[in-house]
N, C-alpha and C positions, 0 to 999 in steps of 0.2 A: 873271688868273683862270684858272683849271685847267678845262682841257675835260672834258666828263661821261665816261664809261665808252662807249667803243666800242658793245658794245651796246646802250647808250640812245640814242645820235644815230642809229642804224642804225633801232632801233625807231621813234622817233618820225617819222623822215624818212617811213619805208614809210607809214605809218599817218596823215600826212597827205597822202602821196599818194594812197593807195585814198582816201579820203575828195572828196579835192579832184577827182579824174578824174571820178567818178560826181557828183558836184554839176554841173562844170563840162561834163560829159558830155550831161547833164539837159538845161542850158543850151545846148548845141549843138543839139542833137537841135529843140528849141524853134525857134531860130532859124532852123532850114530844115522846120522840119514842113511847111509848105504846098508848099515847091517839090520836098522827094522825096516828095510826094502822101502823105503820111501822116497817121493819126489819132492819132497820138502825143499823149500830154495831161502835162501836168509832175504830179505830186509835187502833195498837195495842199500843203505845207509850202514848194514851190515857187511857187507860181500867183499870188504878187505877181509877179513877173516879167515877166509878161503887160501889166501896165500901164507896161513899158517901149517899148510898140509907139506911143504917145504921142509917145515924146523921138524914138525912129529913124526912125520912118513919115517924117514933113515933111525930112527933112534926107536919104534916099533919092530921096523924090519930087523934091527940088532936084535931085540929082545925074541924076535919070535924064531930068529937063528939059533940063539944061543938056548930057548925052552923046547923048543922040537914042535914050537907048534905050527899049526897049518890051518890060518885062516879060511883055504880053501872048504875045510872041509864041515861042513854044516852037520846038526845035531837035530836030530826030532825031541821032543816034549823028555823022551825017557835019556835021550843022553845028557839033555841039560840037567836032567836032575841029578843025575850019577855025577855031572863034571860040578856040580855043588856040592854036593858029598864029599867027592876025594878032596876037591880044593878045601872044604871049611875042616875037614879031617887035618889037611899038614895045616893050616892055622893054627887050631888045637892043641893038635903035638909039639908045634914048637916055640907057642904060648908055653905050653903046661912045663917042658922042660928047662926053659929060661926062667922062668918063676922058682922052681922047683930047687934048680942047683945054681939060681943066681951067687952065693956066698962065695963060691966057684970059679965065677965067671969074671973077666977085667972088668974095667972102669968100676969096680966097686969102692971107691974112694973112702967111704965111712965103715966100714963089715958089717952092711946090712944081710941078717940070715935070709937063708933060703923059705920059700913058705912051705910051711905043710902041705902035705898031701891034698888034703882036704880043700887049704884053702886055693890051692893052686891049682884044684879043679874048679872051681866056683870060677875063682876069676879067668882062667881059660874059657870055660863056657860063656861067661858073662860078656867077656868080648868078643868071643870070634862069633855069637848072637848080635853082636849090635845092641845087646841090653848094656852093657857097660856099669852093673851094677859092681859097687864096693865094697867090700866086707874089711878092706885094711887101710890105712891113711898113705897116701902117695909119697909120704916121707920114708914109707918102710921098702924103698922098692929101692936098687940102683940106679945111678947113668945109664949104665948098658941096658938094663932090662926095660927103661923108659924108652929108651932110643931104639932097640932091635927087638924088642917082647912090643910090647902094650905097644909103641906107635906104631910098628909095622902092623900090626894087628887094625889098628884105628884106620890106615890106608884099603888095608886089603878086606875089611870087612862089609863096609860101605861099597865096595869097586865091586861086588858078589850081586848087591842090590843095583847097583847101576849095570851090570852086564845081564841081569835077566829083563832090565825094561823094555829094552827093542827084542827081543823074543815074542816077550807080552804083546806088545804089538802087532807085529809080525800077525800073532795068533789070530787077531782081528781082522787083517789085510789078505792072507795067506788064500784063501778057498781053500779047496783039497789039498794045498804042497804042507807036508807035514813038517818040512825042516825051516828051523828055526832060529840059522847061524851058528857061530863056534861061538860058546858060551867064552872059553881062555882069552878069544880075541878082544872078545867086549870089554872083557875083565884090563887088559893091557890099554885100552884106549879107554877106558873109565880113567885110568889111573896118568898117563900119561897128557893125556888132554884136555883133562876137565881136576880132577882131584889133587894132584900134584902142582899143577899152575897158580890154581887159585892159592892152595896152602901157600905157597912160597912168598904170593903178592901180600896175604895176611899176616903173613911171619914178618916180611920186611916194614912193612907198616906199624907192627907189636914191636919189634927192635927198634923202629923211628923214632915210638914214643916213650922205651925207654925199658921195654921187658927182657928179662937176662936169658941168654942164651949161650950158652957153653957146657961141652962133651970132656972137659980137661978137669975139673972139682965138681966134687958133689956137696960141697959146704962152703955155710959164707958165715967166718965167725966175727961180731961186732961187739962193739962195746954200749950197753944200754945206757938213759940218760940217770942209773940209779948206780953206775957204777956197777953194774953188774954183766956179766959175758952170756951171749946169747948165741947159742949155731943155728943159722939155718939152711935150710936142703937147698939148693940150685942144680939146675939141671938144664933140658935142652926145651926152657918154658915157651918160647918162642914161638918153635917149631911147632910143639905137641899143642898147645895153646891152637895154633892156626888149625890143624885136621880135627881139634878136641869138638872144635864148633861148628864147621863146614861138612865135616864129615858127621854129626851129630853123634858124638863120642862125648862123655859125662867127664872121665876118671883123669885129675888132674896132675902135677906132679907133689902140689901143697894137699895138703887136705881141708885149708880152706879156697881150694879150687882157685877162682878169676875174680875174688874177692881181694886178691895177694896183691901187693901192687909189681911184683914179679912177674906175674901173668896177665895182669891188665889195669896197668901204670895210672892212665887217663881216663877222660872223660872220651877221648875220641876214638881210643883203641875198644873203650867199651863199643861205643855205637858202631864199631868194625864187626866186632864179634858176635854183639846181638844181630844184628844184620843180616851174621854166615849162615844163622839160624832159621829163619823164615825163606832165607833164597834160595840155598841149596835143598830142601826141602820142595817148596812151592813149586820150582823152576821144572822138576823133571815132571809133575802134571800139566804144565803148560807142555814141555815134549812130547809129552805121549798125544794131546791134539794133535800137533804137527806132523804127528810119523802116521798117524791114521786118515792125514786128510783134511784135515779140517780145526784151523788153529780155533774156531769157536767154541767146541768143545772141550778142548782146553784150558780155553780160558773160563767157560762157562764154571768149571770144577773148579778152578782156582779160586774163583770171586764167591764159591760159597762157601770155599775153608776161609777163606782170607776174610769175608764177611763177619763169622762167627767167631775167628783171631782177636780181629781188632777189637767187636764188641764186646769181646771177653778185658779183652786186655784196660778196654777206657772204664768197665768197672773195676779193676783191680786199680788203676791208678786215681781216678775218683776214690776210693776207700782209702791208700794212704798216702795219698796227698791233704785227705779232711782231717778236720779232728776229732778226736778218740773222745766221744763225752765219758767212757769211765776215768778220762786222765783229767777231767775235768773239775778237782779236790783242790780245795784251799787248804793247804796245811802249817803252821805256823806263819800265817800272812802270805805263803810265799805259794804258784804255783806253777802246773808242767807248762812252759812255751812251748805250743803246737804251731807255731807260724811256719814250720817249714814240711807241716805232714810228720807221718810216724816215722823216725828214723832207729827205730827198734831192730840192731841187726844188720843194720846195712852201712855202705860208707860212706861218709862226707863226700868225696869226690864224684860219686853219682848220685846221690840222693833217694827219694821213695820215689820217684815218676821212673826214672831209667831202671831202678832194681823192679820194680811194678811192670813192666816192658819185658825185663829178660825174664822174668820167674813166668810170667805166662807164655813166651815162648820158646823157654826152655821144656815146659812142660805138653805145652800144644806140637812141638816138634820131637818128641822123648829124646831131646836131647840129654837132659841131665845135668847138664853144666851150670852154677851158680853164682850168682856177684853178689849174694846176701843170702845170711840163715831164712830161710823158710819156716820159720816156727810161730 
């Protein structure tokens, strides 16, 4: 099937982005109105949403029974920094250990070793930062360590960022009241109502279209079309796949990331995932207008990242959607067909327009995550 005209996938992507930030923005802004003390009210076209305080309320209240925490009890400027401390500390620690003595550990289905010292500091820091940088291929990692290491890391890392945003606010709004809410609380209804939902809806749409998901094998051995046997890793691509992107998390479970058709099968699971990218991002600035007052200013900020996004992005896919004049060589009568743009690296099933889309905002959001080499 022949992909649409450059400028219609370019168009349509924008256009469900702005749409989907400010929805999803709305929805933010919601979920922490009481804790950045705000009179923020949804949309009346919004205000079903409200009766999702039903399904979250009892399943927080478990969580903050069983961690000993106490909403009630607000933090000034110096407690929230100590309660980001302790908390990105156990991240850390039990990153670093999971890594460490994965060889160890169940669901190790193939005896992938344990990492080095070394390297199993890097990648603990790497994620429990939200930089999500790699030093080893995703193939050398476990099920288990994918599953309870790196994706738990991938939820709780991002949820650290969303539970200091209504503080930040706060700070704005606050006059002289120094306290600035329970940092743990934010953290729990980061995760619960906004970070966990979403992943689930993106995970089940990645399964719809065909991405593997399973915590039972960590191999899938096939027989190539030369006669020859191939292993490769599977894992819980799905899932990790859904927070890898929404949560703006890089570190895949292939090491050619959501380039795999394992991790993003379509054309359509692609436009899911680049999507989770610019919205979950975008959306929490649209929030922070909302908590302060005045959604103009939120959106004011949005429309100048989102401005300079886009424009970035239609010359990256103006450059390879055209033709390369150095591929431009007549060589034995015969030369390069450039009618479809540079496809140097990337996959038939999205093309240079969509891998052109995610590489810039993959990069504009430090997500990290790839549908094509960058070289």
């Amino acid at each position: 099937m022949a992909s649409p005209p450059p400028i219609i996938e370019y168009a349509v992507f924008f256009a469900l982005a702005a749409v989907l930030i400010l929805l999803v923005g709305e929805y933010l802004a919601w979920v922490y109105r009481d804790q950045a003390n705000s009179d923020h009210e949804l949309p009346r076209l919004l205000t079903g949403i409200q009766r999702l305080d039903s399904v979250f309320t009892p399943i927080e209240n478990g969580i903050y029974r069983l961690t000993g925490i106490e909403p009630s009890r607000e933090m000034t400027w110096k407690g929230q920094v100590k309660a980001v401390l302790v908390f990105n500390a156990f991240i850390w620690a039990l990153l670093y250990v999971v890594l460490y003595f994965q060889n160890g550990l169940p669901m190790n289905f193939v005896d992938v070793a344990g990492q080095s010292w070394d390297l199993a500091y890097h990648t603990a820091s790497s994620f429990t930062s939200n930089t999500n940088q790699q030093h080893y291929s995703g193939e050398n990692l476990s099920v288990f360590t994918h599953t309870f290491g790196i994706g738990i890391a991938m939820f709780l890392t991002p949820a650290t960022g969303l539970a200091l945003m209504p503080a930040f606010a706060r700070a704005f709004t606050n006059d002289e009241n120094p306290r600035l809410g329970n940092f743990y609380e934010n953290v729990v209804r980061g995760l619960v109502r906004f970070l966990l939902p979403f992943s689930f809806l993106i995970a089940l749409i990645l399964m719809a279209e065909g991405s593997v998901q399973t915590i039972t094998s960590g191999q899938l051995t096939v027989e190539t079309f030369t006669m020859g046997v191939q292993n490769i890793r599977i894992g819980p691509h799905a899932g990790i796949e859904a927070i890898k992107m929404f949560g703006t998390n890089g570190g895949g479970i292939n090491g050619a990331n959501a380039a795999t058709a394992f991790e993003n099968p379509t054309p359509l699971s692609n436009l899911v995932l680049t999507l989770a990218m610019p919205v979950s991002t975008f959306c929490a600035i649209y929030a922070w207008g909302a908590w302060v007052g005045n959604r103009s200013h939120g959106i004011a900020l949005v429309a100048a990242f989102f401005l300079i996004y886009a424009a970035l992005t239609g010359v990256a896919v103006v450059g390879e959607t055209g033709p390369n004049v150095a591929m431009e060589v007549q060589e034995n009568g015969l030369t390069v067909d450039q009618s479809v743009g540079n496809m140097e690296s990337k996959e038939t099933r999205f093309g240079p327009t969509a891998s052109a889309i995610w590489g810039l905002s993959t990069t504009g959001t430090t997500n990290g995550g790839v549908n094509s080499m960058h070289n």
